[in-house]
C-alpha positions in Angstrom: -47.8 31.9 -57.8 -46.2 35.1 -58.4 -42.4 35.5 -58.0 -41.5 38.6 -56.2 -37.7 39.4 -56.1 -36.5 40.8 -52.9 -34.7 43.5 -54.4 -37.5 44.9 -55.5 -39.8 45.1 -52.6 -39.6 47.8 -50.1 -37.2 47.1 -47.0 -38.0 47.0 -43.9 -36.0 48.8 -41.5 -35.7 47.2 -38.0 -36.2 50.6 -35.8 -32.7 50.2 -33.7 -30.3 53.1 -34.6 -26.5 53.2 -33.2 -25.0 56.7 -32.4 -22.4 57.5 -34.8 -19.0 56.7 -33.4 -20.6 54.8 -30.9 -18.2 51.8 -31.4 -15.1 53.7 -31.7 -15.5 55.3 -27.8 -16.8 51.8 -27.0 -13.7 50.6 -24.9 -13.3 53.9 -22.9 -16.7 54.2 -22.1 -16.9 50.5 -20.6 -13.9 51.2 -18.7 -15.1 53.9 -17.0 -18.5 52.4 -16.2 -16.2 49.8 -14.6 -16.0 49.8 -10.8 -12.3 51.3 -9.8 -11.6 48.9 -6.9 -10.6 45.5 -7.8 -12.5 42.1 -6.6 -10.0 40.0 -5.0 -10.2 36.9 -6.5 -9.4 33.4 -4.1 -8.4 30.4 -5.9 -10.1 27.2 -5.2 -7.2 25.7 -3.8 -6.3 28.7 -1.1 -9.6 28.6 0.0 -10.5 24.8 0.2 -6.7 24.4 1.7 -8.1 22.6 5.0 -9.8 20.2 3.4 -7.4 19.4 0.5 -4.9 18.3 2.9 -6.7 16.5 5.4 -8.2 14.1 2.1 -4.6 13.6 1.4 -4.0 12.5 4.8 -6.6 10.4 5.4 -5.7 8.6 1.6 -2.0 8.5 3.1 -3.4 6.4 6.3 -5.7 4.8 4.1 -3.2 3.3 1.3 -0.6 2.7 4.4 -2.7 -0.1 6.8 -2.4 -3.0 4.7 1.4 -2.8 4.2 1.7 -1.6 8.3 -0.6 -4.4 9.1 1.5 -6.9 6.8 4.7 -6.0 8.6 3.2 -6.7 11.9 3.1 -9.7 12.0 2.7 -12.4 15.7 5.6 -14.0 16.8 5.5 -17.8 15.8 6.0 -19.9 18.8 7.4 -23.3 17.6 7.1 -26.4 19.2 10.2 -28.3 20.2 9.6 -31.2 17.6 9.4 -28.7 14.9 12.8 -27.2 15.7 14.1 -30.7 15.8 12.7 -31.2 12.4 14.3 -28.3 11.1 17.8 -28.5 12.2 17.9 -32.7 11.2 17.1 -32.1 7.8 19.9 -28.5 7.9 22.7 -30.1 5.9 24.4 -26.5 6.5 24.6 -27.8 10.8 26.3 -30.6 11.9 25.8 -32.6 15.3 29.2 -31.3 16.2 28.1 -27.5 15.8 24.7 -28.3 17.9 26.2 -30.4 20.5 29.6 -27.5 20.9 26.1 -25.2 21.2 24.3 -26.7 23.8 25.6 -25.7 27.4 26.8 -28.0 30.2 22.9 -27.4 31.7 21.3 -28.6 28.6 23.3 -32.0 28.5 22.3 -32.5 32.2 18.9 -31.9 31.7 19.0 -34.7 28.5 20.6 -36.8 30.2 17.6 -36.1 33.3 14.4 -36.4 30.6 15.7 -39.7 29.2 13.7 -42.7 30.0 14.8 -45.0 27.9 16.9 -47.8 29.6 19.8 -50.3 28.2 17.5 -53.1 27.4 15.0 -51.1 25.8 17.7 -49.7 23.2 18.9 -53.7 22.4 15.7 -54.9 22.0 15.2 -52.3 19.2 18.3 -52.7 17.8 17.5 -56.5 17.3 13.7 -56.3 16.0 14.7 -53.7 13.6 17.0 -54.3 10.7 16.9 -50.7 9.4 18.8 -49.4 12.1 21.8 -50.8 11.0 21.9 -48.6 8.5 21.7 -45.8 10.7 24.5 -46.7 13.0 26.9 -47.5 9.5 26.6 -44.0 8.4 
C-alpha cells in the first residue's frame, strides 16, 4: 500500500465563498433585518395567575381540615357516676367545698332520691367490718 501524504495531494476546495467583509457588517445587517416593533413578552406567572392562586387555595383548604376538624370536637356528655368518680378521687376538693357548692334545691332533692332507710344502714354497718374504717377517718 502506497503512502500518500496529504500535503502533497491536490486540495479540494468546498465551493462556498464568503463576501469579503461579510463578517465585519454582520451585526448591522442582522439588526436591520430585524423587525422594529417589539414582541411583548408575558411571563408564565402573569399569565397563568388565575390558576396559580386558586392551587394555592385549594392546598390552603386542603392542609387546614385535619387540624379544623381536630378542634371540633362533640361535647362529652358524662354520666353522673362518672362525675362522682372524678371529684372522690380530686384530693384538690374537699366535701366541704362540694357540699358549700351545692344549693338549698340540690340538698332537697338528695334528701327526696334517697331510699335507704335507718335499718338498712345498721345492718350494713354490722355485716361489714371494713366500714369502720371508713367512719375513723
Amino acid at each position: 500500500m502506497k503512502n500518500k501524504l496529504l500535503e502533497n495531494e491536490k486540495k479540494i476546495t468546498s465551493g462556498f465563498i464568503v463576501p469579503e467583509d461579510y463578517f465585519d457588517n454582520f451585526s448591522a445587517d442582522l439588526m436591520q433585518k430585524l423587525p422594529a416593533k417589539e414582541i411583548k413578552t408575558i411571563s408564565f406567572y402573569a399569565r397563568n395567575k388565575k390558576w396559580i392562586y386558586s392551587a394555592a387555595a385549594v392546598l390552603v383548604i386542603a392542609l387546614s381540615l385535619p387540624i379544623v376538624f381536630q378542634m371540633e370536637k362533640e361535647e362529652v356528655l358524662l354520666s353522673d357516676t362518672e362525675i362522682e368518680n372524678y371529684l372522690t378521687q380530686q384530693n384538690v376538693i374537699s366535701e366541704d367545698e362540694i357540699i358549700n357548692c351545692l344549693e338549698k334545691e340540690d340538698l332537697v332533692n338528695l334528701k327526696m332520691n334517697s331510699t335507704v332507710t335507718e335499718e338498712a344502714i345498721e345492718e350494713e354497718l354490722i355485716n361489714n367490718n371494713e366500714l369502720e374504717q371508713y367512719i375513723t377517718n
